[in-house]
C-alpha positions, 0 to 999 in steps of 0.5 A, a space after each residue: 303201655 307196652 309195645 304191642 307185638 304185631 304180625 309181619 302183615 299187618 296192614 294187611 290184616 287190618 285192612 281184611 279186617 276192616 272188610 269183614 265190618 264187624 268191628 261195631 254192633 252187639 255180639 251175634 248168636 252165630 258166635 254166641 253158640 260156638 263159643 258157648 260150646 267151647 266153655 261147655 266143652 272145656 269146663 272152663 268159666 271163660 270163653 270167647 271169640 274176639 277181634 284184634 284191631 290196630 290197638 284193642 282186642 274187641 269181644 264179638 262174643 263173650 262168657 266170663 269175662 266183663 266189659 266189650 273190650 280190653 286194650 290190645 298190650 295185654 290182650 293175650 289173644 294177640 299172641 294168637 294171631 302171630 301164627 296158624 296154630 294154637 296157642 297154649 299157656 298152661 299156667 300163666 304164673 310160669 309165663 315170663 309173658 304174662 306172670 305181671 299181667 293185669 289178667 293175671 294178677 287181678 279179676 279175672 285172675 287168669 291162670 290158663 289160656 289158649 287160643 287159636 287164630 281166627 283167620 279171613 276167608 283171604 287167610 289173614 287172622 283177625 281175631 281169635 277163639 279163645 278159653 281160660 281158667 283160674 287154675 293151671 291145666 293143659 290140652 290134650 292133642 285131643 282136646 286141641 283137636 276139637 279146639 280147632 274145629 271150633 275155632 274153623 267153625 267161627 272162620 266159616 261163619 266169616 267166609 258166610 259173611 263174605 260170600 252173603 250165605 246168611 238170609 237177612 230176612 230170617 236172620 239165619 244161615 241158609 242152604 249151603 250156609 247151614 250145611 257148611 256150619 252144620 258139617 263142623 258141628 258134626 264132625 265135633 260130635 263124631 270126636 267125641 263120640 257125642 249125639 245129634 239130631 236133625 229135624 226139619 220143619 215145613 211151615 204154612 199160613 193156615 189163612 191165605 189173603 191173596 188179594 190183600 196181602 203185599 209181598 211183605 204180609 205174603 212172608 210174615 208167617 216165614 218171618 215169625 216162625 224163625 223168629 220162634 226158631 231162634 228163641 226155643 232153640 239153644 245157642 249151641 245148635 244150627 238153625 237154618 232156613 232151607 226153601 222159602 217154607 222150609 226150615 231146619 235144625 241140628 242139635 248137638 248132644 242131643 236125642 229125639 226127646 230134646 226136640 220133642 221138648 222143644 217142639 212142644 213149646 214152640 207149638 205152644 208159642 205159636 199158638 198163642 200167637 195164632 190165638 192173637 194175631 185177629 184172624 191173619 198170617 196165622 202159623 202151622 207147622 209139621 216136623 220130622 226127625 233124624 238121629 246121627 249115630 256118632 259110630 256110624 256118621 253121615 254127612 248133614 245133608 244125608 242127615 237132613 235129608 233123612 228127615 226130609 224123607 220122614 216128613 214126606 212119609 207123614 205128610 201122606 199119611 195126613 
């Protein structure tokens, strides 16, 4: 085994580690989307957001590369969180680093890599964001820009951890939560000059059982509208809960007919699940759109609240 090259403050980076609490559990949707962005993005058929402990690099999210941890004195990623900027091997084979790498000279045959360090909302880098190919490459200043909105996009959902901007309830961001993950979202599809889409949702429970609902029956139809959110909507896109009826959605490098697509089967779901529920918490729901126009941005609060505005105009035409 290899000596493992640590940060000069590495006490203290593994203790912000240790704070955040997310060494154990399954890997979460919330890091699934971005680093399923970062492998669309890239082209690449690796990608993943890990965490760096005191002697294992430990996948929190994970495309292209098996098991859900590999051991930190050949974790390239470590040399990651040496310093605040991105880290680049154009080919690995050149690397004296890494040219007798397990990774590297076996599955999966690593031959590109870059990452960028993930850092607490203290500033101490606990992990990274990571990419790799089999074949040599490079990242344009450009594509490391994009990089590193991603890699702030990750760090944003850590300081939401911290600062309990996640609504347990619904299992999603909500209000500035979303916002915050939203705004990284867009600025990346102003880069790259991509498309976006809001779309707001106002969701009711068509039978109201005051008398003989508990507080929990009063927010099952919250409860199970989310849950229908989290299924129909892609990883890569921001779902988030706005008021205690009211949910919202940006989908990135999309139009308005790829949320009609998905509207139609949610309705269909919900349907279904009206159809069998016996007469109970049965769901309605109405919705209403806005396009971003990457040529001319706006903010995702702007954006949302256009389609807030239009689901207020239909709901006074109904």
């Amino acid at each position: 085994m290899k000596d493992i090259i640590r940060p000069y403050d590495e006490e203290e980076r593994l203790e912000a580690l240790k704070k955040l609490n997310i060494l154990s559990g399954e890997s979460e949707e919330r890091f699934d989307r971005i680093t399923r962005i970062a492998q669309r993005m890239f082209a690449v058929p690796m990608a993943d957001f890990s965490i760096i402990d005191a002697d294992r690099q430990r996948f929190k999210s994970c495309y292209g590369l098996n098991g859900d941890s590999i051991p930190r004195d050949i974790a390239m990623a470590n040399y990651a969180i040496l310093k605040n900027d991105i880290f680049v091997v154009p080919d690995t084979m050149a690397d004296d680093r890494f040219a007798g790498n397990p990774l590297v000279v076996s599955q999966p045959k690593i031959r590109f890599f870059a990452s960028y360090p993930i850092r607490s909302k203290g500033g101490y880098r606990v992990g990274a964001l990571s990419i790799a190919d089999r074949e040599p490459r490079g990242l344009s200043a450009h594509d490391q820009s994009v990089f590193r909105d991603l890699a702030e996009m990750i760090e944003n959902e850590l300081s939401f951890m911290e600062a309990s901007q996640f609504d347990r309830f619904t299992q999603m961001s909500i209000n500035d939560g979303f916002f915050n993950i939203a705004e990284q979202s867009l600025r990346v599809c102003e880069r790259q000059k991509n498309p976006a889409v809001a779309v707001v949702f106002d969701v009711k429970k068509k039978i109201n059982v005051p008398d003989l609902d508990s507080d929990f029956e009063k927010d099952k139809h919250v409860k199970v509208f989310a849950s229908q959110l989290r299924h129909f909507f892609r990883k890569s896109d921001v779902v988030g809960r706005l008021g205690s009826e009211e949910f919202t959605a940006l989908l990135v490098n999309a139009r308005s007919e790829h949320v009609d697509e998905i509207v139609r089967k949610l309705q269909t779901s919900i349907d279904i699940y009206n159809s069998e529920s016996g007469g109970r918490h049965q769901v309605t729901f109405s919705h209403a759109i806005a396009e971003f126009d990457p040529e001319h941005p706006v903010t995702s609060n702007a954006l949302v609240q256009m389609a807030n505005r239009a689901l207020h105009r239909l709901a006074k035409v109904v």
